[in-house]
C-alpha positions as CSV (number, residue, x, y, z in Angstrom):
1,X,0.0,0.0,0.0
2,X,1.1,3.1,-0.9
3,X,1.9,6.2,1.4
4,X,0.7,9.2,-0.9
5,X,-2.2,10.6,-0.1
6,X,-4.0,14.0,-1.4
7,X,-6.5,16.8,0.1
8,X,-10.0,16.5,-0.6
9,X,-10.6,20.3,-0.6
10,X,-12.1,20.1,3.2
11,X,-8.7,19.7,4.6
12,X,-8.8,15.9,4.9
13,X,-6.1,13.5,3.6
14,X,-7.1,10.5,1.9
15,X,-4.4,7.9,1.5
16,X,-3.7,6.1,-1.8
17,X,-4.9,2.4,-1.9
18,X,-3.8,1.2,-5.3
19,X,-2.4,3.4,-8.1
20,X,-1.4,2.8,-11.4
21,X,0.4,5.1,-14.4
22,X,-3.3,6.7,-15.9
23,X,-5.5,5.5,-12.5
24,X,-5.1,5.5,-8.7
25,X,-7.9,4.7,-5.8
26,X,-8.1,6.3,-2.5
27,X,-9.7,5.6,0.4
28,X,-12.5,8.3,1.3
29,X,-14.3,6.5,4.2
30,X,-17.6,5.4,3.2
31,X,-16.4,5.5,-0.5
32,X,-13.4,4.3,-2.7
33,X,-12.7,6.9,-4.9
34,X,-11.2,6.2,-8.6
35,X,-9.3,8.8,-10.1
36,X,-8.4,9.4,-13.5
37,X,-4.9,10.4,-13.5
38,X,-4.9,12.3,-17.1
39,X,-7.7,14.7,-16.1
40,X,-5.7,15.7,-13.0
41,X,-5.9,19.7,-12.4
42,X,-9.0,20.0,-14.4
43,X,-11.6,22.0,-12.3
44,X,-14.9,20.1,-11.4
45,X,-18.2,21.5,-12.6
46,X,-20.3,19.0,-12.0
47,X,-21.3,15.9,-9.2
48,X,-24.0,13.4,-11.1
49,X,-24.5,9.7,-11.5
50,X,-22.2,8.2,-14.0
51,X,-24.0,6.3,-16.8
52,X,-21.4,3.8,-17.1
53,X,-21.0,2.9,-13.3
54,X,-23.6,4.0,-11.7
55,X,-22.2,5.8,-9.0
56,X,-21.8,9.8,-8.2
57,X,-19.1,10.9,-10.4
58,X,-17.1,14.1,-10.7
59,X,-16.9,15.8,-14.3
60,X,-15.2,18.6,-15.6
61,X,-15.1,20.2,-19.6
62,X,-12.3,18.9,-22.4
63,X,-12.6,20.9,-25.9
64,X,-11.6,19.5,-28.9
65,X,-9.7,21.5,-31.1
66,X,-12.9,22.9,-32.9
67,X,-13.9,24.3,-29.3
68,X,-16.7,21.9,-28.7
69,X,-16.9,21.1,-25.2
70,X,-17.1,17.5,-24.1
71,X,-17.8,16.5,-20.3
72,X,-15.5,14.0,-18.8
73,X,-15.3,12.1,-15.7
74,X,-12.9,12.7,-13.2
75,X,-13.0,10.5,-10.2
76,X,-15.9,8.3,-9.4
77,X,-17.5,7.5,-5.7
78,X,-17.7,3.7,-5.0
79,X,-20.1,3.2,-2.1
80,X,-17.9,0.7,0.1
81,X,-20.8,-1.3,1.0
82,X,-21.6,-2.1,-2.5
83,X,-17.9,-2.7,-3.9
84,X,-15.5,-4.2,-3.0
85,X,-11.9,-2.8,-3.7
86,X,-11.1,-6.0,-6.0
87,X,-14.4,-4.3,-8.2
88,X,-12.8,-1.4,-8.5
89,X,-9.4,-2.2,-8.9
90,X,-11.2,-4.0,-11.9
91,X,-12.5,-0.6,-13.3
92,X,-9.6,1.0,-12.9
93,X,-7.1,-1.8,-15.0
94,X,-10.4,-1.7,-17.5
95,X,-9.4,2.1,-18.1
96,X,-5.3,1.8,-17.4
97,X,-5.5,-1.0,-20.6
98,X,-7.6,1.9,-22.7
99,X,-5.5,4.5,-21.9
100,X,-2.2,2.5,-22.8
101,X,-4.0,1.2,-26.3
102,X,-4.3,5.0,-26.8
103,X,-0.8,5.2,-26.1
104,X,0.4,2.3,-28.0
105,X,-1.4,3.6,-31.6
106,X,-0.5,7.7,-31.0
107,X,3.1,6.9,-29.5
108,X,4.5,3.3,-30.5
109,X,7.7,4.1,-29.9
110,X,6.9,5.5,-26.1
């Protein structure tokens, strides 16, 4: 288990459980938290239920480069009592392995 741990914006630290290069998890009490590592520093503007998981979920704005505005998720709430860490782990290597076939076809050589 890792040592890192980051402020939740109330002043709270919450301690890494699990992270990978695109991915980590955190421990936030009542929730494991899953955060996408590549949207790191983008400012929330929004709290609703995820359509994919269906959990509360973070989201922020992307634009394309035609200015379009695309809403992302950010870090995703797991209630504890209905997953289990092994779950989540399994979202989170689920989006490390689409992240790094991204990777593979825009930077082979990387």
């Amino acid at each position: 288990m890792e040592t890192q741990s980051r402020n939740n914006g109330e002043g709270q630290e919450l301690p890494v459980l699990k992270k990978g290069i695109f991915y980590s998890i955190r421990d936030g009490g009542t929730d494991l938290i899953m955060e996408d590592s590549t949207k790191r520093g983008l400012t929330v503007q929004e709290t609703s239920v995820d359509e994919k998981y269906h959990v509360r979920s973070e989201r922020g704005m992307i634009y394309d480069m035609d200015g379009i505005g695309h809403r992302v998720g950010i870090r995703w709430f797991f209630p504890k009592g209905k997953y289990p860490f092994e779950a989540v782990l399994a979202y989170a290597t689920e989006m490390e392995e689409r992240y790094r076939k991204i990777r593979q076809e825009t930077c082979p050589d990387y």
